[in-house]
mmCIF file of the C-alpha atoms, coordinates in Angstrom:
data_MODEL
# 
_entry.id   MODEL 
# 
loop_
_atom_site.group_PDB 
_atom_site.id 
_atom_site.type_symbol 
_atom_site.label_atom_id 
_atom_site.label_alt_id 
_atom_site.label_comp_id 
_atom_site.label_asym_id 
_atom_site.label_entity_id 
_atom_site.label_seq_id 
_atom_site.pdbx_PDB_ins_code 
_atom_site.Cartn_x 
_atom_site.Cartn_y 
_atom_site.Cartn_z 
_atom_site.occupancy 
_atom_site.B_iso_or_equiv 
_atom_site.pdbx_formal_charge 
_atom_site.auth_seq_id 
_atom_site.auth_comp_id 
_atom_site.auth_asym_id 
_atom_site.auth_atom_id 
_atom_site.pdbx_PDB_model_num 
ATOM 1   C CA . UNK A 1 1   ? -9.550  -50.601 31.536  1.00 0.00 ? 1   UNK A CA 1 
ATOM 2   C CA . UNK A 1 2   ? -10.956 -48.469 28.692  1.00 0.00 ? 2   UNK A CA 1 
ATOM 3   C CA . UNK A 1 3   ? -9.495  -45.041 30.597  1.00 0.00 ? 3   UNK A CA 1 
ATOM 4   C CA . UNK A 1 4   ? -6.161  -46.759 30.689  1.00 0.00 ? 4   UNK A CA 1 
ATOM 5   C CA . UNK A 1 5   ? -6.480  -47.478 26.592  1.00 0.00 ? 5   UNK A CA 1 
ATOM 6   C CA . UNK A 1 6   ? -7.453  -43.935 26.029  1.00 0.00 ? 6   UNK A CA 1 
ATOM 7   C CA . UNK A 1 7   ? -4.550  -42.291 27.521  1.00 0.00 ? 7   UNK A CA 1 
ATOM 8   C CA . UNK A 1 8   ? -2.247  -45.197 26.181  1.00 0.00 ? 8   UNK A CA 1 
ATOM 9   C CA . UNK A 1 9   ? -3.624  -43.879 23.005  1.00 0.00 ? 9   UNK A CA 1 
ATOM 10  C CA . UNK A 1 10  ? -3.343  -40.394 24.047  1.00 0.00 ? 10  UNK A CA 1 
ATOM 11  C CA . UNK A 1 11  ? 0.290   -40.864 25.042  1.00 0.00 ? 11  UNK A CA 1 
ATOM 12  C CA . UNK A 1 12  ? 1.330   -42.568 21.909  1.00 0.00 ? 12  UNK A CA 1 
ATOM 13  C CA . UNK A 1 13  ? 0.142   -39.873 19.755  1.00 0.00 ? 13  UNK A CA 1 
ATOM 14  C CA . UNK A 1 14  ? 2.553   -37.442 21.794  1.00 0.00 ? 14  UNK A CA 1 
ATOM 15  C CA . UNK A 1 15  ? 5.252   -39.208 21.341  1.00 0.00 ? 15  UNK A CA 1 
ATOM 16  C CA . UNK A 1 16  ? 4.657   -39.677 17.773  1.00 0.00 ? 16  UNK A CA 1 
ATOM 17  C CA . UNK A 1 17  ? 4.196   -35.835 17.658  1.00 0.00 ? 17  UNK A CA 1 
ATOM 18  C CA . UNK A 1 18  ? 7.528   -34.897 19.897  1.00 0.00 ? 18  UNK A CA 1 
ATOM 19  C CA . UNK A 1 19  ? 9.561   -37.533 17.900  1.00 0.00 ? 19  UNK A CA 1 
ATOM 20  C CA . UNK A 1 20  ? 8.233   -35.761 14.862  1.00 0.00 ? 20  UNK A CA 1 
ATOM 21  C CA . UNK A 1 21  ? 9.178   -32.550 16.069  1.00 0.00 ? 21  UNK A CA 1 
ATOM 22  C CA . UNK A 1 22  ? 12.583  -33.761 17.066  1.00 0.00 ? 22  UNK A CA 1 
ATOM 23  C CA . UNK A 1 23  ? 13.449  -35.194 13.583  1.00 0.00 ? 23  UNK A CA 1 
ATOM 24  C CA . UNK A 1 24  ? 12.334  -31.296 12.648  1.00 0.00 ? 24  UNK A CA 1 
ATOM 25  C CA . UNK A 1 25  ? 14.579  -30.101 14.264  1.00 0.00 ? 25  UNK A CA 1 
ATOM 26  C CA . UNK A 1 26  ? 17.428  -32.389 13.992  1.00 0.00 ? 26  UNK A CA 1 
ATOM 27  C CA . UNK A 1 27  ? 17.000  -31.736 10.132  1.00 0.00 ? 27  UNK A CA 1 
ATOM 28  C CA . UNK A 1 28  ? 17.151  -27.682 10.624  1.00 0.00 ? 28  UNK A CA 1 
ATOM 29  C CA . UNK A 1 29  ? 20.158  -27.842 12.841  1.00 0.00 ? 29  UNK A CA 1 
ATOM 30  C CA . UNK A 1 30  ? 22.322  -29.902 10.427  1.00 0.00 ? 30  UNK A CA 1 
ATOM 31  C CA . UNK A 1 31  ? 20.733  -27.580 7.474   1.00 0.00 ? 31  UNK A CA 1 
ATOM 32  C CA . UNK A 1 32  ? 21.956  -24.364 9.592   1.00 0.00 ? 32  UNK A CA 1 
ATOM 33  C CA . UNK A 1 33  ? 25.178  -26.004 11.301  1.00 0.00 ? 33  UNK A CA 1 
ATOM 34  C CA . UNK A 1 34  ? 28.225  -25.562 9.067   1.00 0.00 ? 34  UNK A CA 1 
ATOM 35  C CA . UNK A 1 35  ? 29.064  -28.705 7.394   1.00 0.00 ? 35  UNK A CA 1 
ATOM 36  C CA . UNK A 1 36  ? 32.779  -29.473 7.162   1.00 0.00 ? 36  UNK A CA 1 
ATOM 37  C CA . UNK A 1 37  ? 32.448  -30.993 4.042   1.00 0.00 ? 37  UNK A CA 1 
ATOM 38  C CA . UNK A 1 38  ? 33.008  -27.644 1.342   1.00 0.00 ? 38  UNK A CA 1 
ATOM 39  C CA . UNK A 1 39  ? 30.999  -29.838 -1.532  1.00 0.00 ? 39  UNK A CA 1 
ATOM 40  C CA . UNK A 1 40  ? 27.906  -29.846 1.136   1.00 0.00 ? 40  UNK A CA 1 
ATOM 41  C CA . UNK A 1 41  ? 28.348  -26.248 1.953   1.00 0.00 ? 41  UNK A CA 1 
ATOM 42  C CA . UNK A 1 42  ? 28.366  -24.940 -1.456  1.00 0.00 ? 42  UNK A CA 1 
ATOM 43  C CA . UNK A 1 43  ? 25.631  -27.323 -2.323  1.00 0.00 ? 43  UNK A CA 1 
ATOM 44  C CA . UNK A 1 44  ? 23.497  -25.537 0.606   1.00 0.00 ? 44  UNK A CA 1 
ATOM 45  C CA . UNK A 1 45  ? 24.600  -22.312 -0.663  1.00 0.00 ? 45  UNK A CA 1 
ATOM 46  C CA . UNK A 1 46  ? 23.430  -23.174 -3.964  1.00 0.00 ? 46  UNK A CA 1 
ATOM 47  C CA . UNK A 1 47  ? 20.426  -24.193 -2.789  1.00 0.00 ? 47  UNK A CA 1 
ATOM 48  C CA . UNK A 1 48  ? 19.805  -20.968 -0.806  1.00 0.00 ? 48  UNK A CA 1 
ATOM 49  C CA . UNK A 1 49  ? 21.040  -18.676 -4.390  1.00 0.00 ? 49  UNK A CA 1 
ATOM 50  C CA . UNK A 1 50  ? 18.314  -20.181 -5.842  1.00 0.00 ? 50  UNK A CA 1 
ATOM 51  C CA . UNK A 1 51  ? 15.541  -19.629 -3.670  1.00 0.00 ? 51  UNK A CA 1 
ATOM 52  C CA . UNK A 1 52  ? 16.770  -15.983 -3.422  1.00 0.00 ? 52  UNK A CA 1 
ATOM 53  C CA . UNK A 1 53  ? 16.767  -15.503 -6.960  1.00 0.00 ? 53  UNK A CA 1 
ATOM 54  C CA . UNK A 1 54  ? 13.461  -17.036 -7.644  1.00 0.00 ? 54  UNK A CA 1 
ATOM 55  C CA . UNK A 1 55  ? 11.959  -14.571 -4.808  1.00 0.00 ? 55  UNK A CA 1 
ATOM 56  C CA . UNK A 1 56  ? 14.016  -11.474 -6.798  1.00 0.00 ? 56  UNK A CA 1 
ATOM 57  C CA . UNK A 1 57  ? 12.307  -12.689 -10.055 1.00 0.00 ? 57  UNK A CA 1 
ATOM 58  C CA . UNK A 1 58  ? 8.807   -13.042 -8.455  1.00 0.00 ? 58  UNK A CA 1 
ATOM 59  C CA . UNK A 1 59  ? 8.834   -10.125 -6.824  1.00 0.00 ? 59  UNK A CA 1 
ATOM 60  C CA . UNK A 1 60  ? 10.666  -8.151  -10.144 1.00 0.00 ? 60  UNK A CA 1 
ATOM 61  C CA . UNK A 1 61  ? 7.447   -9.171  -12.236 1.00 0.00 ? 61  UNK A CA 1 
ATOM 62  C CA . UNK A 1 62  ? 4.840   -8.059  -9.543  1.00 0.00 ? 62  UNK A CA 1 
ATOM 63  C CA . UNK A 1 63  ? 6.935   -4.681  -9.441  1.00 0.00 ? 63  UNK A CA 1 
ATOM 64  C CA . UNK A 1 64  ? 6.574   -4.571  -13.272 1.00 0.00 ? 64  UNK A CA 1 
ATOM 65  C CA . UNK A 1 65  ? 2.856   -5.302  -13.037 1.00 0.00 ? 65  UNK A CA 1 
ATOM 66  C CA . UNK A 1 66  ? 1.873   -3.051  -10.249 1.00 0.00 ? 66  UNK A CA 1 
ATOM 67  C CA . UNK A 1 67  ? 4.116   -0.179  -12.435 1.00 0.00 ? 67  UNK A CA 1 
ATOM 68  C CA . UNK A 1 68  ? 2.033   -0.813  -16.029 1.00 0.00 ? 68  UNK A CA 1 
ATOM 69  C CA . UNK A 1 69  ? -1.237  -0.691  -13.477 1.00 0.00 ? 69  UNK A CA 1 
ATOM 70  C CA . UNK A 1 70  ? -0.027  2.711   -11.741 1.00 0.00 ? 70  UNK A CA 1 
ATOM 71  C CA . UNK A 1 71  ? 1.026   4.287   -15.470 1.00 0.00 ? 71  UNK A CA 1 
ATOM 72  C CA . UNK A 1 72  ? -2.513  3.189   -17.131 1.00 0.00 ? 72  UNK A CA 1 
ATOM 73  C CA . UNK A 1 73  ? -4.412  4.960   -14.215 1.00 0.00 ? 73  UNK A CA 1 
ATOM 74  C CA . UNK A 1 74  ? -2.048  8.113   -14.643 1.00 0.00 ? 74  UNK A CA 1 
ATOM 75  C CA . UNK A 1 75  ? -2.958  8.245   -18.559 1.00 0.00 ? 75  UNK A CA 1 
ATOM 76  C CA . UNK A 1 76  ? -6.849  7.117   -17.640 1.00 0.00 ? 76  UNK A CA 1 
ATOM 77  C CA . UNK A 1 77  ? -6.590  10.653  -15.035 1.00 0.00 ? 77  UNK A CA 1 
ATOM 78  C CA . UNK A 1 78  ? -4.703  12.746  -17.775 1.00 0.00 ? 78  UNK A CA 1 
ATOM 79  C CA . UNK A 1 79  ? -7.443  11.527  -20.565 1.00 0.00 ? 79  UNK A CA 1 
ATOM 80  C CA . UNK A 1 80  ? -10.471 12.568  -17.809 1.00 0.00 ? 80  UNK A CA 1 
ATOM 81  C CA . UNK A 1 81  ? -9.083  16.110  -17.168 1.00 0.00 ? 81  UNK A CA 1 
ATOM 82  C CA . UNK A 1 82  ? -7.889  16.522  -20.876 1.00 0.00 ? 82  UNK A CA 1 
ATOM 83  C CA . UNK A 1 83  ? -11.771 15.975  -21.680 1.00 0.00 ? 83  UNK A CA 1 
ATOM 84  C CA . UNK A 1 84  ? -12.977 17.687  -18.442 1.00 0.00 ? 84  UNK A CA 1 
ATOM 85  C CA . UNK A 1 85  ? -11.647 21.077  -19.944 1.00 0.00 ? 85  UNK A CA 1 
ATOM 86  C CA . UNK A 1 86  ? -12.232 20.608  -23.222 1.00 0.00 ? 86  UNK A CA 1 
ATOM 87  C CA . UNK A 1 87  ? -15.969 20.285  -21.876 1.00 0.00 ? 87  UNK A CA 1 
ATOM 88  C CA . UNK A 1 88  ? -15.700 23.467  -19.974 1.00 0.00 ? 88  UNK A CA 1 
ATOM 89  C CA . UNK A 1 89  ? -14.568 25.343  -22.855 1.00 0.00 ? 89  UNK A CA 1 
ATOM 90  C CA . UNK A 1 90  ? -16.988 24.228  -25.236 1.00 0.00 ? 90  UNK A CA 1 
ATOM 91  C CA . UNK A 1 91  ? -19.859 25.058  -23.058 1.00 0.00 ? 91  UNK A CA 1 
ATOM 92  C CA . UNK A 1 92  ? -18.270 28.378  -22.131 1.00 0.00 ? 92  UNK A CA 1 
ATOM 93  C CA . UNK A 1 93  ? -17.548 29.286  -25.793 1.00 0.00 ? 93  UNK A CA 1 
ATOM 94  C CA . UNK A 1 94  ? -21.195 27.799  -26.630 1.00 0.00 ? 94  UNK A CA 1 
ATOM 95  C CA . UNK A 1 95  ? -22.804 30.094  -23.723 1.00 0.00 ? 95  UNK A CA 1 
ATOM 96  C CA . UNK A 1 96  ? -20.620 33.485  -24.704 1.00 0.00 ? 96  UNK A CA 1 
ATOM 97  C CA . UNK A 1 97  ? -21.870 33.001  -28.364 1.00 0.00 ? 97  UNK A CA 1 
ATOM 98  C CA . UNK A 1 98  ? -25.689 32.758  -27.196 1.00 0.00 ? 98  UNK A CA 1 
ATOM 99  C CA . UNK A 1 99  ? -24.866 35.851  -25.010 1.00 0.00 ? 99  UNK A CA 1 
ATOM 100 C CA . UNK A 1 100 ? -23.355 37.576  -27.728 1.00 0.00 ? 100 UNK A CA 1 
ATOM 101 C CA . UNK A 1 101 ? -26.221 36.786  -30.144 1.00 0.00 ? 101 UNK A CA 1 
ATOM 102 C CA . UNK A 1 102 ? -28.907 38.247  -27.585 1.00 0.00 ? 102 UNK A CA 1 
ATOM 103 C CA . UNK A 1 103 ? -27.028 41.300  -26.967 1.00 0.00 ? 103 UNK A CA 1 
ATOM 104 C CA . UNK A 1 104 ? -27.026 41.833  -30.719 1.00 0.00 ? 104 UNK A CA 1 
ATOM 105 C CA . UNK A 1 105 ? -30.853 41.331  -30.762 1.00 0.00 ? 105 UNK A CA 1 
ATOM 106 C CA . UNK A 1 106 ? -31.024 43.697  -27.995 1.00 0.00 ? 106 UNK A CA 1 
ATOM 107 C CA . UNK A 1 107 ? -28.983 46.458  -29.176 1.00 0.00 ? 107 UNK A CA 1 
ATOM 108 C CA . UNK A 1 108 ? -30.710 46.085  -32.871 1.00 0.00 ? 108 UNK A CA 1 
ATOM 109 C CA . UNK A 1 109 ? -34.510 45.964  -31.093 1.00 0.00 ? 109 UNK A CA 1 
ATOM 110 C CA . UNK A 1 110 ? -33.354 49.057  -28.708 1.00 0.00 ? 110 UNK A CA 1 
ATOM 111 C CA . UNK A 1 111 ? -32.382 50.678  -31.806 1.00 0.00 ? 111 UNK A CA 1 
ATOM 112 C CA . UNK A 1 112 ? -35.466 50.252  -33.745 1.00 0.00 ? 112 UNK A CA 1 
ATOM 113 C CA . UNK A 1 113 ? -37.461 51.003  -30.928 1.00 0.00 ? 113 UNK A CA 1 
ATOM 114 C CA . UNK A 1 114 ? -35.898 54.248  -30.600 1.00 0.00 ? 114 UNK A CA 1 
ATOM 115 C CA . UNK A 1 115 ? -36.553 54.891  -34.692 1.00 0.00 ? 115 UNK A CA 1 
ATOM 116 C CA . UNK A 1 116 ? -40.309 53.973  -34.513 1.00 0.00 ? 116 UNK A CA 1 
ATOM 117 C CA . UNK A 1 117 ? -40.441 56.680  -31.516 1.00 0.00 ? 117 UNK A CA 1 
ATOM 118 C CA . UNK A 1 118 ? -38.875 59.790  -33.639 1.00 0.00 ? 118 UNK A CA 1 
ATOM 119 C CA . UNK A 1 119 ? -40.755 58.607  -36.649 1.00 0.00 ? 119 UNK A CA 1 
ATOM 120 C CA . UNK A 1 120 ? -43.765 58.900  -34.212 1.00 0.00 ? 120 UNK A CA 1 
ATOM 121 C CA . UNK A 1 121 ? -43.218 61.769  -32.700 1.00 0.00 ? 121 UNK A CA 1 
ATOM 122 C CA . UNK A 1 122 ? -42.428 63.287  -35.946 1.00 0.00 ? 122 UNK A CA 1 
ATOM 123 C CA . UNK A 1 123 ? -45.832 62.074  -37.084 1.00 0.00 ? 123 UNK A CA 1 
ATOM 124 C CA . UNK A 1 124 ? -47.212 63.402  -34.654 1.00 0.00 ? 124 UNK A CA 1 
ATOM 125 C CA . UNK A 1 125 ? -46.383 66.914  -34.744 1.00 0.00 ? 125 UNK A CA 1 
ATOM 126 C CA . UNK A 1 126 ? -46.878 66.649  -38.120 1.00 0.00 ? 126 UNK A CA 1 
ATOM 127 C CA . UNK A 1 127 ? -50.073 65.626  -37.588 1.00 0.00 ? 127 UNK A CA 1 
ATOM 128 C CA . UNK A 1 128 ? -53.924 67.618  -38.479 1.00 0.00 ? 128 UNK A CA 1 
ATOM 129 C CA . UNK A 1 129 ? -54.707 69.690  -35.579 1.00 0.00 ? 129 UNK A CA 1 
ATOM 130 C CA . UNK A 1 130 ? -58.019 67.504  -34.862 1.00 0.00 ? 130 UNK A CA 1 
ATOM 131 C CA . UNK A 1 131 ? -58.109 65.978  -31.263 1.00 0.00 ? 131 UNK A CA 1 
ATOM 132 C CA . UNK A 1 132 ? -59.395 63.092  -32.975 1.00 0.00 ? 132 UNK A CA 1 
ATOM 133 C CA . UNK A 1 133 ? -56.978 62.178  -35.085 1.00 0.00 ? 133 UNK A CA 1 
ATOM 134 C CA . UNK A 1 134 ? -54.157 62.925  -32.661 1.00 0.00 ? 134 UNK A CA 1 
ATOM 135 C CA . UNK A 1 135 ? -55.924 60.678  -30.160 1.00 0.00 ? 135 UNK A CA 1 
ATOM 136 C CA . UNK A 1 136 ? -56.176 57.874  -32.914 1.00 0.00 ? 136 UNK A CA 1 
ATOM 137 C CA . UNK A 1 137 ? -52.319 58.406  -33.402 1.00 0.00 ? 137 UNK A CA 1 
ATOM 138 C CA . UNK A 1 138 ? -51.077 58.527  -30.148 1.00 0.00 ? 138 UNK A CA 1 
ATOM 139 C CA . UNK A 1 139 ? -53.268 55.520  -28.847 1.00 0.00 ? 139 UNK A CA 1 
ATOM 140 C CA . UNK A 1 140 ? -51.706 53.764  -31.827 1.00 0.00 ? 140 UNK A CA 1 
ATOM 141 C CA . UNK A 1 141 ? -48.319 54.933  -31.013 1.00 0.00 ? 141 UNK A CA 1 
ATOM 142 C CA . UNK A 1 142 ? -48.791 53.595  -27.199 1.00 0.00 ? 142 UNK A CA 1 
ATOM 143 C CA . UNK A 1 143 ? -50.140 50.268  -28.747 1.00 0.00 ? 143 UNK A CA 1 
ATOM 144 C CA . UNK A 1 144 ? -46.520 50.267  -30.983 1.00 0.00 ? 144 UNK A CA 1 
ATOM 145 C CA . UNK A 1 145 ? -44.216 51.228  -28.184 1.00 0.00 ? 145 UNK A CA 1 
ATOM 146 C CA . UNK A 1 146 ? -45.857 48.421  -25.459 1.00 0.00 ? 146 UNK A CA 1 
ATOM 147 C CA . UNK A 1 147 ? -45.526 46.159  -27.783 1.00 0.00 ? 147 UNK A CA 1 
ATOM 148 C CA . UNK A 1 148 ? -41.718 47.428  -28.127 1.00 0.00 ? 148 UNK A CA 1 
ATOM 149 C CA . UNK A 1 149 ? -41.178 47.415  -24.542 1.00 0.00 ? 149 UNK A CA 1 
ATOM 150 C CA . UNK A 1 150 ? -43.190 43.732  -24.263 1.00 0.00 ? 150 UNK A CA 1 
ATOM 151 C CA . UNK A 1 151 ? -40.292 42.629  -26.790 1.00 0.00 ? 151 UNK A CA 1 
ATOM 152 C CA . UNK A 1 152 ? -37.029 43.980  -24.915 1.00 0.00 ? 152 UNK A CA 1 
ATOM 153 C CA . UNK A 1 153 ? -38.260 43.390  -21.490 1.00 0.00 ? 153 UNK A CA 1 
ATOM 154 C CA . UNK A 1 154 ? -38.358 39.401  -23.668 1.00 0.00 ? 154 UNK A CA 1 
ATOM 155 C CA . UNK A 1 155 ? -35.201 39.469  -24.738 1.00 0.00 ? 155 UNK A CA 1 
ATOM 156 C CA . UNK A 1 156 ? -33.554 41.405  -21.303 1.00 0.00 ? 156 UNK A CA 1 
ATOM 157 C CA . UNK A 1 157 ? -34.973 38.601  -19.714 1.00 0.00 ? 157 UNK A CA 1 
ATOM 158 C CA . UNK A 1 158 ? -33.717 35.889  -22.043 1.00 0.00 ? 158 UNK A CA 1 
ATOM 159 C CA . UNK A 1 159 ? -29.895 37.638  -21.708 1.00 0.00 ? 159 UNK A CA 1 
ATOM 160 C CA . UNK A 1 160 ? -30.164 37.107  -17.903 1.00 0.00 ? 160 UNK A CA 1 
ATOM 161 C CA . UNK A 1 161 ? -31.427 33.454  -17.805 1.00 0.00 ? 161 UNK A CA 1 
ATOM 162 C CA . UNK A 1 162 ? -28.603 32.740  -20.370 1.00 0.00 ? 162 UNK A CA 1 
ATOM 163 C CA . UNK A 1 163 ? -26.228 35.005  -17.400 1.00 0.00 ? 163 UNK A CA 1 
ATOM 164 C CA . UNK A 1 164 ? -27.522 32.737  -14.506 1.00 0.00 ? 164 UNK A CA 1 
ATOM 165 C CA . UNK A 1 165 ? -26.810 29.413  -16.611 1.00 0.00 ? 165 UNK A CA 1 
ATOM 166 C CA . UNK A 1 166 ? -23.094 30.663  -17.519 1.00 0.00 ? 166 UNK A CA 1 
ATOM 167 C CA . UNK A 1 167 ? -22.988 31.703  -13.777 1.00 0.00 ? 167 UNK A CA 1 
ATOM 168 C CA . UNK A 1 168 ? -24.117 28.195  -12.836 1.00 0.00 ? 168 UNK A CA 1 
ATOM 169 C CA . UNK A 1 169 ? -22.029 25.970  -15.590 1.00 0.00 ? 169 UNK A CA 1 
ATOM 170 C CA . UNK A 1 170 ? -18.885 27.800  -15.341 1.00 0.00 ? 170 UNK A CA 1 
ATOM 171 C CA . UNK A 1 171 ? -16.243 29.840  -13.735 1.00 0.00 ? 171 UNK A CA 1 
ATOM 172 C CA . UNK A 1 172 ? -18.022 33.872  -13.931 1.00 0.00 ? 172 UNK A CA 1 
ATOM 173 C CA . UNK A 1 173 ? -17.191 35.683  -17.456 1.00 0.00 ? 173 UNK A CA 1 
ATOM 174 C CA . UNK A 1 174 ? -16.990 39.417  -17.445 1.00 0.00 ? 174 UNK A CA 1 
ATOM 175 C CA . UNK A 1 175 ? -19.457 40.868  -19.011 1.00 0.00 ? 175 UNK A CA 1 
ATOM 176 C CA . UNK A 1 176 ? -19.152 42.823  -21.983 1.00 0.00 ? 176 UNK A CA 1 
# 
């Protein structure tokens, strides 16, 4: 007897289900069937305006939204590449100044080199006819030149690691 309970119970809970779904859909089809009755009509139609319009305003204000979200990423881009170059020309104006700077060094060290040489070689034809005092001034002017040389082969040096990090930083500069 407790199997025939069960699908008693089973079987009322269907029909309580289909009679739901039939008072569903009784209620849609006089909702969608014209009513004869033009007060009932334009009610519906009201009723339909207003939905429409609230879905217009809803989705108005999420256009609205989604546009000020789309306009402050634009100006948070524009502000990134405004400082992006900026950056790039600071560190290119920065890196042609320090080349400029050693190239000045160099040309004023290659240029006093070059004095100190005719001074010595004036000094040294000028100089006694003993060998050795000639050997004390030329082993002195070696001693002045090497150190010369030890100072521009410094700063020829210095000018290309300053090169190699403009190369690395930056698009290539010609060189001067």
């Amino acid at each position: 007897m407790s199997a025939a309970q069960k699908e008693n119970q089973r079987l009322k809970e269907t029909l309580q289900e289909v009679q739901q779904k039939i008072s569903e859909l009784q209620r849609q089809l006089q909702e969608s069937r014209p009513s004869k009755d033009p007060v009932e009509r334009w009610r519906a139609q009201k009723k339909q305006k207003k939905l429409v319009e609230k879905e217009l305003r809803d989705l108005t204000v999420e256009h609205e939204l989604l546009l000020q979200a789309f306009q402050k990423g634009q100006q948070e881009r524009d502000e990134l590449l405004k400082r992006q170059t900026e950056s790039l020309l600071d560190v290119q104006q920065r890196s042609g100044l320090k080349k400029m700077l050693l190239q000045k060094k160099l040309a004023a060290l290659t240029e006093a080199v070059e004095k100190k040489e005719a001074q010595l070689s004036a000094a040294l034809s000028v100089c006694s006819s003993e060998p050795t005092e000639r050997s004390n001034a030329a082993n002195k002017l070696e001693e002045i030149l090497e150190s010369k040389r030890v100072s521009l082969e410094a700063l020829q040096q210095d000018l290309a690691q300053e090169k190699q990090q403009l190369k690395a930083s930056g698009p290539a500069e010609p060189d001067q």
